[in-house]
C-alpha positions as CSV (number, residue, x, y, z in Angstrom):
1,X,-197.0,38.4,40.8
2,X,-197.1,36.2,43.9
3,X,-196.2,32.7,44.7
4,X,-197.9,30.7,47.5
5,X,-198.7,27.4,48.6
6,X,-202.3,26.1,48.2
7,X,-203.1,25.0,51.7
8,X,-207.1,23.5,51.2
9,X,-209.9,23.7,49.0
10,X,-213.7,23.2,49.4
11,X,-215.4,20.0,47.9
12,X,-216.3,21.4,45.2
13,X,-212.8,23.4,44.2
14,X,-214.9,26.9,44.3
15,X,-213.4,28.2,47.0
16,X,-209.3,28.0,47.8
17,X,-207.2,29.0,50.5
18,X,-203.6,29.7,50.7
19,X,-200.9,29.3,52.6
20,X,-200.4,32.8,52.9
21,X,-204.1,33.3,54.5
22,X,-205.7,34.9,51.4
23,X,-208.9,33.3,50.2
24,X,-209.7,33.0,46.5
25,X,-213.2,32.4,45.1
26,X,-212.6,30.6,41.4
27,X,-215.1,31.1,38.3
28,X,-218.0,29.0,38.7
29,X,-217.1,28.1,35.3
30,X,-213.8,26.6,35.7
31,X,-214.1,24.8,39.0
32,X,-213.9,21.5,37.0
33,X,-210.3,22.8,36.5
34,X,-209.7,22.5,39.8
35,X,-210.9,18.9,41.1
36,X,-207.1,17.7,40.0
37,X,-205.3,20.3,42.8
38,X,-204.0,18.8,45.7
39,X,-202.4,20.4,48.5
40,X,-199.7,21.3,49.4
41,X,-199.1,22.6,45.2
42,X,-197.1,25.9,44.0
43,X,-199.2,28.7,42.6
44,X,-199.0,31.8,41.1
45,X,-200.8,34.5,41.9
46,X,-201.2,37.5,38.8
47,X,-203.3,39.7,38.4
48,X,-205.5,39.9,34.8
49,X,-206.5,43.5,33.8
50,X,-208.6,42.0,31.3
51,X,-210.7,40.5,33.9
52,X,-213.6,41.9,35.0
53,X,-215.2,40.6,38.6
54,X,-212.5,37.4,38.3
55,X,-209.9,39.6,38.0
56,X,-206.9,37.4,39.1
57,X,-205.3,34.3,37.5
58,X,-204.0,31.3,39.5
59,X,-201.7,29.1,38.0
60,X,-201.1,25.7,39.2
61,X,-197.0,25.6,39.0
62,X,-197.1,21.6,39.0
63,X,-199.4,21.5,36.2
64,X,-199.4,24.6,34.3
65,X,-203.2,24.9,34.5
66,X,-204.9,28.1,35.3
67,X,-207.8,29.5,36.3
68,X,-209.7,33.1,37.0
69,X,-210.4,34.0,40.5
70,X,-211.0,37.0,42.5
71,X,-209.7,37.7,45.9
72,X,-212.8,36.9,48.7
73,X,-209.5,38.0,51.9
């Protein structure tokens, strides 16, 4: 488990990138999730075993919404 800081996110919310440098690529299925994530917001970073190529979870701490991504760096 990891907290950071959501620092910017493409148009579209597929791609995010952290405050900490690490770049997340989100299911293309639950990108709609997040259009409502504005920078600067808290999130968690946890890892899902039960994923399979998303393999992560990232948790909006402001809204307690998350989503499946997998690490891209």
């Amino acid at each position: 488990m990891n907290n950071t800081n959501l620092m910017a996110k493409q148009d579209d919310g597929g791609k995010l990138i952290m405050m900490d440098g690490t770049i997340w690529m989100v299911n293309p299925g639950e990108i709609h999730t997040v259009s409502s994530w504005n920078p600067p917001c808290g999130i968690q970073i946890m890892e899902d075993k039960g994923g399979q190529e998303y393999d992560y979870k990232l948790i909006n701490l402001e809204d307690n919404i998350s989503v499946s991504a997998k690490r891209r760096r």
